[in-house]
C-alpha positions in Angstrom: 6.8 6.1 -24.3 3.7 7.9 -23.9 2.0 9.1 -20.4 -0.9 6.9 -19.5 -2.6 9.9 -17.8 -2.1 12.9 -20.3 -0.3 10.7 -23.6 2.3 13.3 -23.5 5.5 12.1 -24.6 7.8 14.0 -23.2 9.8 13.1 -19.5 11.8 15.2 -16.9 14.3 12.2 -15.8 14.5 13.0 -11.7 16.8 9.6 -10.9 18.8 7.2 -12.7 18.9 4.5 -10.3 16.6 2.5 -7.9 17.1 0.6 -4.8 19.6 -1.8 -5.2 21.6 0.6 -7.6 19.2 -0.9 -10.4 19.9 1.5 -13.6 16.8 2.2 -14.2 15.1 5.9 -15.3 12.4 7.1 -12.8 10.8 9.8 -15.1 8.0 12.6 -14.4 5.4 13.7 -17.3 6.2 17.5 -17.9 2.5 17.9 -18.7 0.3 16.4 -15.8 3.6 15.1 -13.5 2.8 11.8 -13.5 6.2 9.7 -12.0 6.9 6.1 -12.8 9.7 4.3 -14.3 10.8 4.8 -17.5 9.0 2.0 -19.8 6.5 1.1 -17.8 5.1 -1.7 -19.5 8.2 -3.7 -19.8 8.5 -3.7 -16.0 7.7 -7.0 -15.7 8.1 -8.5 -12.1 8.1 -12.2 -10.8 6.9 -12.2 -7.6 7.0 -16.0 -7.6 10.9 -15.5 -7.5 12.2 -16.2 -4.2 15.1 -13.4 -4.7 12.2 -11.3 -4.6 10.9 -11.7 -0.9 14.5 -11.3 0.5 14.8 -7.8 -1.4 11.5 -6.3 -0.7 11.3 -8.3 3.4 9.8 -6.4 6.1 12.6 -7.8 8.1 15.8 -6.1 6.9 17.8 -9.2 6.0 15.6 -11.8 6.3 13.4 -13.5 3.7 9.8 -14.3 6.0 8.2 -17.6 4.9 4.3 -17.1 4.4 3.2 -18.1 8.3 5.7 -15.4 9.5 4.6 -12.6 7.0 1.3 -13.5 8.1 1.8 -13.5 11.7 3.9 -10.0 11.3 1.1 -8.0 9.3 -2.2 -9.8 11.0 -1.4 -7.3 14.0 -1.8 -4.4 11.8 -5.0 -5.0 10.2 -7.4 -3.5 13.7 -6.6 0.0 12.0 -7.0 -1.2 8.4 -10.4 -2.1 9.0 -11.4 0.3 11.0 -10.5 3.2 8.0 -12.6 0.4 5.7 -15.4 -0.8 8.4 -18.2 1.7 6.7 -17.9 -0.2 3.6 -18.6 -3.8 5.1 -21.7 -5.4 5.0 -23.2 -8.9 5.9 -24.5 -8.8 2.8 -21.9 -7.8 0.4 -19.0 -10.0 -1.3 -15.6 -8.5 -1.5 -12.7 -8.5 -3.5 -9.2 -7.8 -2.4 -6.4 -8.2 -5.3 -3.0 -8.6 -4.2 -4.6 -10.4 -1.3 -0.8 -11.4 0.0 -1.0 -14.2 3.0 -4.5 -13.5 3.5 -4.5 -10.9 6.4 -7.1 -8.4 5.5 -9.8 -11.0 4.2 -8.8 -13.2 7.4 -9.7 -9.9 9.3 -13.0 -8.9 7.5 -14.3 -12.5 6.7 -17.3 -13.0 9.3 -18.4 -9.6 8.3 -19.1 -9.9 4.7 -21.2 -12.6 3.2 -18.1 -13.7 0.8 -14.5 -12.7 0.7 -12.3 -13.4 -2.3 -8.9 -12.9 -3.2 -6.6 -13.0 -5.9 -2.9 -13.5 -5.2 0.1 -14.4 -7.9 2.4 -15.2 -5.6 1.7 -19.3 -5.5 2.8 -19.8 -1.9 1.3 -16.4 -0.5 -2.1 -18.1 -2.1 -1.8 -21.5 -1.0 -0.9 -20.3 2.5 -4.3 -18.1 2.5 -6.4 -21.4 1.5 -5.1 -23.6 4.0 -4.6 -21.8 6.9 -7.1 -18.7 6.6 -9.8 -21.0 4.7 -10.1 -18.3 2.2 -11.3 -18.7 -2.0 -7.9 -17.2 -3.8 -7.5 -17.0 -7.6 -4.1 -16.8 -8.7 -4.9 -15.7 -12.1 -4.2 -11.5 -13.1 -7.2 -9.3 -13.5 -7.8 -9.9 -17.1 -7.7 -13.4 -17.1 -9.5 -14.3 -14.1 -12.9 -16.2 -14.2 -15.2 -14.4 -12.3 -19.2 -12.9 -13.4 -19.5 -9.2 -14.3 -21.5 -7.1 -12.0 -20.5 -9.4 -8.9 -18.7 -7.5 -6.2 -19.9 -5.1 -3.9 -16.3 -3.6 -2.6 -12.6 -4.0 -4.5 -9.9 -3.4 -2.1 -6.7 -2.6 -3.4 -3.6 -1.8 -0.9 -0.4 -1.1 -1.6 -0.6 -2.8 -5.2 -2.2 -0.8 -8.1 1.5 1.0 -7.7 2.9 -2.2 -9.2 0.2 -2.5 -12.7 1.9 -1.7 -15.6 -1.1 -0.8 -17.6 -3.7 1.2 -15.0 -6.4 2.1 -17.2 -6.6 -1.5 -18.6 -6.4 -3.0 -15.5 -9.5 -0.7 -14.0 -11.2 -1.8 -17.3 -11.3 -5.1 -15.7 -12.3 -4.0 -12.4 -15.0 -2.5 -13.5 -16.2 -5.5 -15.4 -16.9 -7.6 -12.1 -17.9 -4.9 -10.1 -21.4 -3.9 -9.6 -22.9 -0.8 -10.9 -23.3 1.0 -7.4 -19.9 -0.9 -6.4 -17.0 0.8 -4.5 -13.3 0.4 -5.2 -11.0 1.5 -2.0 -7.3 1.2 -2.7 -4.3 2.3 -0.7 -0.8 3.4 -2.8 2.5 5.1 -1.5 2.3 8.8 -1.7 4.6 10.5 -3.5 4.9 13.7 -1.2 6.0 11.4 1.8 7.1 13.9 4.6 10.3 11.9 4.1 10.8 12.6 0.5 9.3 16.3 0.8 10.3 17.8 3.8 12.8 15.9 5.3 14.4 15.4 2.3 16.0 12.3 3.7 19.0 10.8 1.1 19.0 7.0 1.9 15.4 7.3 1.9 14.6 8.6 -1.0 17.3 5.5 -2.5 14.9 3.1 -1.4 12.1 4.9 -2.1 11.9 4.4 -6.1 12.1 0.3 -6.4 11.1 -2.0 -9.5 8.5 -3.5 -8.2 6.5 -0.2 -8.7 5.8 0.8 -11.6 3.6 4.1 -11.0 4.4 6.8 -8.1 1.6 8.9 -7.5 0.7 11.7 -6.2 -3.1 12.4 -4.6 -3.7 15.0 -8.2 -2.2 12.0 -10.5 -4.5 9.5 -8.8 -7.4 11.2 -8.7 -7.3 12.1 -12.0 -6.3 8.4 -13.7 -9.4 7.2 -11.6 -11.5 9.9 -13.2 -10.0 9.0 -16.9 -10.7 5.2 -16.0 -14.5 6.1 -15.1 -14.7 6.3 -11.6 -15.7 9.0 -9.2 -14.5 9.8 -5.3 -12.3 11.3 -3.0 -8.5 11.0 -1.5 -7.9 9.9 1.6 -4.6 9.9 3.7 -3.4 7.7 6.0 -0.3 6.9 8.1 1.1 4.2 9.7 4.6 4.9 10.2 5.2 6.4 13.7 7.1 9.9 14.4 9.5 7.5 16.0 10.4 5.8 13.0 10.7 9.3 11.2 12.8 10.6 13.8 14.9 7.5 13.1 15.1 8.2 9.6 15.5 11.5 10.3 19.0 11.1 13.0 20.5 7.8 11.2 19.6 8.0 7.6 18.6 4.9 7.9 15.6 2.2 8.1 14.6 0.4 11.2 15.0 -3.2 11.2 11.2 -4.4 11.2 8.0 -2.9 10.6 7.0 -4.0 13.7 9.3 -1.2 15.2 8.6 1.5 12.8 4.4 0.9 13.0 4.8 0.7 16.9 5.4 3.6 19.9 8.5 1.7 21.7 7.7 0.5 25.1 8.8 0.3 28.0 8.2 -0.8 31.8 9.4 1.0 34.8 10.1 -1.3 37.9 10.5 1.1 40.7 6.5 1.8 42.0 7.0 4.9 42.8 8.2 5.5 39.6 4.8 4.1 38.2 3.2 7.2 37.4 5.7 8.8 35.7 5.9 5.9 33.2 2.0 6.1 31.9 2.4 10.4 32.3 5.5 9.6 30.1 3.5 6.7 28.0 0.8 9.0 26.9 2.5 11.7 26.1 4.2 9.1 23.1 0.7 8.6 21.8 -0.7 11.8 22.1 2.8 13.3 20.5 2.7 10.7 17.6 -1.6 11.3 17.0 -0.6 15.2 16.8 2.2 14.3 14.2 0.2 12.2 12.3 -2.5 14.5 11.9 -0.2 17.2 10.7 1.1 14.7 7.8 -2.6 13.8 6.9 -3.8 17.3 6.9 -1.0 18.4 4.5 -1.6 15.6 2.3 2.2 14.7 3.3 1.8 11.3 4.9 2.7 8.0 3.8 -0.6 6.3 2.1 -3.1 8.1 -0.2 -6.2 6.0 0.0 -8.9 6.4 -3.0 -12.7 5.9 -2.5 -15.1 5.7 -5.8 -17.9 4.2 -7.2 -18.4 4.2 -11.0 -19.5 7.5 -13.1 
């Protein structure tokens, strides 16, 4: 194999298995340090497959039907477009590939003048149409029928990870978007506090997964957008509370939903007079998990590197 960043062709191996105890390389480029698996374009993933839902759930153990996927992740999307809101415009007609159950376009609909998505997972897309009234193509980038120069934004979150051929798959984007266009997508960082600092073992065993192909860091990103044409800037974000991190951090272990690790936990004291030490007790949670999470995004070590650019 050759590096899709650099074309070196030669690989440090850093594991031999992914989640699930799949044997498969995860390599780094020795020139530019680029990670993905090894082969990269023969990582060809289903996600039509139902196995594939009840491996990668947000529900440890449970295999979420579209309505309850939706229903989980719609409650997340207030800060997801909030980091995107400058980018929406009456006027402008979107593009979100990998458009899932429809959450984000659901969101952002009645702020842009036309919201498409593409989605190749046929009950993810079908559940988009019918209950979020949404246009979704369930045809891959290259194939898909759509004019050149026609989209004001492409959003991208947590997918481009899972293309097998980035710089083809850009070639694409850049097709339908138009000239003054933005792309905005969102990918796993690959100096997660939890991988870099806290160096936690059962993490880092879920961490590395087939269904992505790349792993990158904000330098590797930056510069595959630049080879693929495109100009910006890295963004982080995080999501994952210091809660969840802490839980990671004492249990080696996952929490059981997302819905615990994206969330402060809560709690309700009965006892009046005990009232004011619960919101005292309550805001020191947020301002304690803000402070965290500003550390993480200031070091470049938090969960999500988000890329803005336009074309060169």
């Amino acid at each position: 194999m050759k590096c899709v960043l650099c074309n070196n062709s030669t690989f440090k191996i850093i594991r031999k298995k992914i989640r699930h105890e799949i044997p498969i390389k995860v390599v780094k480029c020795k020139k530019c340090a680029l990670i993905s698996l090894e082969n990269p374009s023969k990582n060809i993933i289903d996600y039509s497959e139902p196995d594939y839902r009840g491996k990668y759930t947000s529900v440890l153990g449970k295999t979420l039907s579209p309505k309850e996927f939706f229903d989980l992740e719609i409650q997340f999307q207030p800060a997801r477009v909030n980091r995107v809101n400058k980018l929406l415009q009456k006027k402008h007609k979107v593009l979100e590939i990998g458009s899932s159950t429809g959450h984000f376009l659901y969101s952002i609909k009645d702020k842009v003048d036309e919201a498409i998505g593409i989605e190749l997972d046929h009950k993810y897309a079908n559940f988009s149409r019918k209950h979020c009234n949404l246009k979704i193509l369930e045809e891959p980038i290259k194939d898909v029928k759509l004019p050149d120069n026609y989209f004001d934004v492409i959003f991208m979150f947590q997918v481009f990870e899972h293309i097998q051929d980035p710089l083809d798959f850009l070639k694409h984007c850049k097709r339908i978007l138009k000239p003054h266009g933005k792309i905005y997508l969102e990918v796993p960082n690959v100096d997660d506090a939890l991988l870099r600092i806290f160096n936690i073992p059962a993490f880092i065993e879920r961490y590395y997964r087939a269904p992505h192909t790349y792993y990158y860091s904000t330098n590797t990103l930056n510069k595959l957008l630049t080879k693929a044409g495109f100009k910006g800037k890295t963004l982080m974000s995080q999501d994952y509370t210091i809660f969840n991190h802490m839980h990671w951090i004492t249990t080696n272990s996952p929490q059981s939903s997302q819905e615990y690790a994206y969330n402060i936990p809560d709690f309700t004291v009965t006892e009046k007079k005990f009232k004011e030490i619960e919101k005292m007790i309550k805001e020191f949670f947020i301002s304690t998990n803000n402070k965290y999470m500003k550390i993480l995004e200031k070091n470049k070590i938090s969960e999500n590197i988000c890329y803005l650019g336009k074309l060169k």
